[in-house]
C-alpha positions as CSV (number, residue, x, y, z in Angstrom):
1,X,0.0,0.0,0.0
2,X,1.3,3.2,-0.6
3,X,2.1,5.1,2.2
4,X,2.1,9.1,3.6
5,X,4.8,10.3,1.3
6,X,3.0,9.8,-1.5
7,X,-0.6,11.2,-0.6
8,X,-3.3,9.5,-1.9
9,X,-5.0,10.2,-5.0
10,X,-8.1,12.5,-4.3
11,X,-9.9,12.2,-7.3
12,X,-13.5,13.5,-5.9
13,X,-11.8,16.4,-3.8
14,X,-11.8,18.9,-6.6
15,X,-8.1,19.8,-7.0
16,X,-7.1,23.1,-8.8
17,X,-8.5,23.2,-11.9
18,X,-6.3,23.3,-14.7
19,X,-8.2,24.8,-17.8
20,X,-6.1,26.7,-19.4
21,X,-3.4,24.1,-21.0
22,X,-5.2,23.9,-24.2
23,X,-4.3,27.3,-24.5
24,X,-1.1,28.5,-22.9
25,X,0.9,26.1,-20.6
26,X,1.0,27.3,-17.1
27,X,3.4,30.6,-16.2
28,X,6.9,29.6,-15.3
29,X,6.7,30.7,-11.5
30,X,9.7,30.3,-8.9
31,X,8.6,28.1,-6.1
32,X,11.5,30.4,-3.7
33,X,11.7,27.1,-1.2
34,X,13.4,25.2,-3.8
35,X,16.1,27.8,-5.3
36,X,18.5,26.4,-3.4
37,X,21.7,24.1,-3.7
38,X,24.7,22.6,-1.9
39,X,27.7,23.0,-4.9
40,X,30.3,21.7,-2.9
41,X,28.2,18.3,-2.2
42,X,29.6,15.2,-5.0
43,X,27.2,13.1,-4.1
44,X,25.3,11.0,-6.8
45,X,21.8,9.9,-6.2
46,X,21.0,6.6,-7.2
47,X,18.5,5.9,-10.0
48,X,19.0,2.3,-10.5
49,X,15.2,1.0,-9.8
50,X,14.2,3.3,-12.5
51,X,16.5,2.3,-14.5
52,X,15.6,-1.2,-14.5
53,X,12.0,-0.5,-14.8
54,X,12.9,1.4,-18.2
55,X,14.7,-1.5,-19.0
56,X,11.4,-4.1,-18.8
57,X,8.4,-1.9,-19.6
58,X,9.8,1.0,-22.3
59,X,9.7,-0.3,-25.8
60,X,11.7,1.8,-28.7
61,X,8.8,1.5,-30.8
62,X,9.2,1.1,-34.7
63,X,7.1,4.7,-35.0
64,X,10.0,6.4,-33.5
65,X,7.9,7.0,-30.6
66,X,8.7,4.7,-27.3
67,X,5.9,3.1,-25.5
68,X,5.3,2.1,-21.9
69,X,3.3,-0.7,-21.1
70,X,1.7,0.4,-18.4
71,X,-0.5,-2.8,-17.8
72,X,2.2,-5.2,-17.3
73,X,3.3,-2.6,-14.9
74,X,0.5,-2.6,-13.3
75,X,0.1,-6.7,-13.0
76,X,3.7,-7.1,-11.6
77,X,3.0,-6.3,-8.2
78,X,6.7,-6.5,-6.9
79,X,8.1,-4.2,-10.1
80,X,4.8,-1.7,-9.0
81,X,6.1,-1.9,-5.8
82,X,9.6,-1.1,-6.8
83,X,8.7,2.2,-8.4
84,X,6.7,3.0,-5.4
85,X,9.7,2.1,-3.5
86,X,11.8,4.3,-6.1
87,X,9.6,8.2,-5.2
88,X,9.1,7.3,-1.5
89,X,12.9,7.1,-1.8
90,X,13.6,10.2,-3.8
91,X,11.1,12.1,-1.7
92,X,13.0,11.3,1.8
93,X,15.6,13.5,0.2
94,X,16.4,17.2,-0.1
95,X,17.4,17.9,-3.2
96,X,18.3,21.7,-2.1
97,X,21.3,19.4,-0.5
98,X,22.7,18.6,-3.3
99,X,24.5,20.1,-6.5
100,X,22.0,22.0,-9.4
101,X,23.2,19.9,-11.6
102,X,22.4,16.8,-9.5
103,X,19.1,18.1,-8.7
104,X,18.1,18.8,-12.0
105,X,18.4,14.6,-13.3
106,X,16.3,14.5,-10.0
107,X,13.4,16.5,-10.9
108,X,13.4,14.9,-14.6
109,X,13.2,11.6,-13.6
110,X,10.9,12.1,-10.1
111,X,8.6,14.0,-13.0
112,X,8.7,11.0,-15.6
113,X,8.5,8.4,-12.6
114,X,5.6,10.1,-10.9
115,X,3.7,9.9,-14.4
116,X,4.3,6.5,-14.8
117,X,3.1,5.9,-11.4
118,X,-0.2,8.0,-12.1
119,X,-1.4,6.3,-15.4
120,X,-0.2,2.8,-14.3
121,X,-2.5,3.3,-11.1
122,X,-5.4,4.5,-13.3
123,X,-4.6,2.0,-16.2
124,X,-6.5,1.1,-18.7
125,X,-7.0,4.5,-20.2
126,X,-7.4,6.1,-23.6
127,X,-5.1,9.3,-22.5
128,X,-3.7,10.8,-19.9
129,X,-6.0,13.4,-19.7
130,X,-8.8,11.2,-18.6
131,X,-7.2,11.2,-15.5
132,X,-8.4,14.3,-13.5
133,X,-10.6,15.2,-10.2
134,X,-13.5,16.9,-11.9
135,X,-15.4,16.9,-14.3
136,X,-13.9,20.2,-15.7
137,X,-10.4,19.3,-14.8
138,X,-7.6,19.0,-17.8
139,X,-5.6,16.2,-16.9
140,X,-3.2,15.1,-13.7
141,X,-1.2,17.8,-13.0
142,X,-2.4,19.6,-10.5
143,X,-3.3,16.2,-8.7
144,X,-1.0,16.6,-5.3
145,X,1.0,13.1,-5.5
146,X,4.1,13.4,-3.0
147,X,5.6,15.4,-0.5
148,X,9.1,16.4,0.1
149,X,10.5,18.2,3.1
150,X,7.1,18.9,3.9
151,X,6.1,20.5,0.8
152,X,2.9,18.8,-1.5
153,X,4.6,18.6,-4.8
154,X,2.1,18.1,-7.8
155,X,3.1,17.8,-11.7
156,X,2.8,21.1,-12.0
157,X,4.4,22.3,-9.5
158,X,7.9,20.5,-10.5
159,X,7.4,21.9,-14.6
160,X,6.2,25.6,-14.0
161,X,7.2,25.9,-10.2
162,X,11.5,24.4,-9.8
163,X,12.8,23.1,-13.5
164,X,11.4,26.2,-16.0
165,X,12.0,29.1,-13.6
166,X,15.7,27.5,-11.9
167,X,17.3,26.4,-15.1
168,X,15.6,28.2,-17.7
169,X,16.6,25.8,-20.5
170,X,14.2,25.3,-22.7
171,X,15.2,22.0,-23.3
172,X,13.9,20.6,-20.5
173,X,10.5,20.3,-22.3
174,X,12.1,17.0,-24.6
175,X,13.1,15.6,-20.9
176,X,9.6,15.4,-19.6
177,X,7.4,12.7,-20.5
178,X,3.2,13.3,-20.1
179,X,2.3,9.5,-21.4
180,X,1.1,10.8,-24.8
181,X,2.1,10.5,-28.8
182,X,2.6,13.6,-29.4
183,X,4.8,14.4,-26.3
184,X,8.6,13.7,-26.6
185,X,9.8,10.1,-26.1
186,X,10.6,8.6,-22.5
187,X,14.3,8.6,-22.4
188,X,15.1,4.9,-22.1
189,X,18.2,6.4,-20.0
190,X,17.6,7.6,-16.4
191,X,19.1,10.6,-15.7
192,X,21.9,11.5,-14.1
193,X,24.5,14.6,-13.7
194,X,26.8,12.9,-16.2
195,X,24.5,12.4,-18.7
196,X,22.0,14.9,-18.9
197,X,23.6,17.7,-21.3
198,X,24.3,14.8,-24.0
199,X,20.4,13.2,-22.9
200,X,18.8,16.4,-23.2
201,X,20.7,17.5,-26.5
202,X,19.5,14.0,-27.5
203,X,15.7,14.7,-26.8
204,X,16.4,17.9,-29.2
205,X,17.2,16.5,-32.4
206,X,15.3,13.3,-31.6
207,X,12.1,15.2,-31.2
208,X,12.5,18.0,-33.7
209,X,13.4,15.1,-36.4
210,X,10.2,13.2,-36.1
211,X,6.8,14.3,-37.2
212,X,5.2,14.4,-34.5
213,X,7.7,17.3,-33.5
214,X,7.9,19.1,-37.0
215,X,6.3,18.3,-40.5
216,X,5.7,19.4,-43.9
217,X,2.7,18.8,-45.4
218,X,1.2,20.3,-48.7
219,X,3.9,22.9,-48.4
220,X,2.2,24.0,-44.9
221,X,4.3,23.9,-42.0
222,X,3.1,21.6,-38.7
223,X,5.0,21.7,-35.9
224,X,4.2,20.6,-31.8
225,X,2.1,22.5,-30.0
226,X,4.9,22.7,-27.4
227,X,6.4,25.4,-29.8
228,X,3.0,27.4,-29.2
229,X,2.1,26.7,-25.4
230,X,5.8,27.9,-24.0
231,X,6.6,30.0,-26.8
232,X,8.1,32.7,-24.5
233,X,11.0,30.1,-24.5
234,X,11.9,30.4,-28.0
235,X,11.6,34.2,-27.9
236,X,8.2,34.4,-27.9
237,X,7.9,34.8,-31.5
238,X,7.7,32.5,-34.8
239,X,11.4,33.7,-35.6
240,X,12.7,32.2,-32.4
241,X,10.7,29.1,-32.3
242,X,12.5,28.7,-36.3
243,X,15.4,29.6,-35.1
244,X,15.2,27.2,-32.6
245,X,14.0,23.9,-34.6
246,X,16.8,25.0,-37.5
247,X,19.3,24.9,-34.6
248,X,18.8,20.9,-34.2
249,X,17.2,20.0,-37.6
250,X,18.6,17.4,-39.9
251,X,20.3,19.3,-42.6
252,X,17.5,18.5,-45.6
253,X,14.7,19.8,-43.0
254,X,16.9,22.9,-41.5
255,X,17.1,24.0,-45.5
256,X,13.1,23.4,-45.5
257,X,12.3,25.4,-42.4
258,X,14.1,28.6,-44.0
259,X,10.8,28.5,-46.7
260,X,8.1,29.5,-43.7
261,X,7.9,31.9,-41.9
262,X,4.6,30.8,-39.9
263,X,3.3,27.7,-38.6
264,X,0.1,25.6,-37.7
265,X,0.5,23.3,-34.1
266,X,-0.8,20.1,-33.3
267,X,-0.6,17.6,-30.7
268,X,-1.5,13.8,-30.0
269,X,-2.6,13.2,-26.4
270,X,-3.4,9.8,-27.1
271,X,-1.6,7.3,-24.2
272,X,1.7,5.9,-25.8
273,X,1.0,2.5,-24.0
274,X,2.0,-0.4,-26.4
């Protein structure tokens, strides 16, 4: 059973409700408790049980989109239990304690775990967003799932409230995972402080490269809707968002993205289960 660190999931209590996503992503908004670090601490924090569960339930799907399959997840009690095991484990620590660049892999993968855990509890579903406390509610991530150092910690809170606002890389969007198509792919990598600058650089080109990040069709330009809900991160304007996707293009599409100057968005919230 899963205990008081993370809180139970109070689907009838009418949570904060989170209408606006369609629209505009939430405003990047310091969280002041958690702009804080410890540089001189070398300590690595230990991802190995999510690693192992990336290793039995993330596919690298032939679509060039990886799935999760979230019901055999959710039928191996022990591996359940092991990414219970995992957040009850990362949310004992403090990750002010630690280096930024330490508590940044944190965040990602407490994010990315927390998300697993969320759709594997309410599994089967058609998307993500079926998962909500009201009947007017968007989707999760406002739901309050853990606490750490005595702080309720919700989806949100991590995105909009500690990584966008402390790092201010706007990369961090291909390192988060919402459990849909269109979103980028699940790293099949945990991360960690040695890894991260070439994971995220990764999640970049990987992303922008596939269709589901940028296409072409009958000479109209389609790219995410990422590129349209934080747009303020690629200079808030259609120059910086093409500036941005030229920057990690393959060569044959960075050529075709100097032909538009404007762009339609789209995005598949459809569950990337297998």
């Amino acid at each position: 059973m899963i205990q008081s660190r993370i809180l139970q999931l109070s689907f009838g209590l009418g949570l904060t409700l989170l209408s606006t996503l369609t629209l505009a992503a939430p405003k990047s908004e310091l969280i002041p408790f958690w702009d804080n670090s410890d540089e001189s601490n070398t300590t690595e924090i230990d991802h190995s049980e999510w690693q192992q569960l990336l290793d039995d339930y993330l596919e690298e799907h032939p679509s060039g989109i990886n799935r999760f399959d979230y019901g055999a997840l959710k039928e191996e009690e022990e591996d359940f239990k092991l990414l219970v095991d995992y957040l009850l484990r990362l949310s004992e620590l403090d990750p002010r304690s630690f280096a930024k660049a330490e508590q940044l892999s944190y965040w990602i993968n407490f994010y990315n775990a927390l998300t697993v855990y969320i759709v594997t509890t309410r599994y089967p579903v058609k998307s993500i967003k079926e998962i909500k406390s009201g009947a007017f509610d968007f989707g999760p991530w406002n739901l309050k799932l853990a606490t750490i150092q005595d702080q309720p910690i919700t989806l949100n809170n991590i995105e909009h409230g500690i990584l966008r606002p402390i790092w201010k890389d706007s990369r961090i969007h291909y390192a988060l995972n919402c459990a849909s198509l269109g979103c980028p792919n699940l790293a099949t990598t945990a991360y960690r402080s040695d890894n991260i600058e070439e994971l995220l650089e990764a999640g970049a080109r990987e992303y922008i490269n596939h269709a589901r990040g940028v296409s072409i069709e009958k000479n109209r330009l389609v790219v995410s809707s990422i590129y349209d809900w934080y747009r303020d991160e690629f200079e808030g304007s259609n120059e910086g968002v093409l500036a941005h996707l030229r920057k990690y293009a393959n060569p044959d599409l960075a050529e075709q993205l100097k032909n538009f100057t404007k762009f339609k968005h789209e995005y598949d919230w459809k569950l990337n289960a297998p």
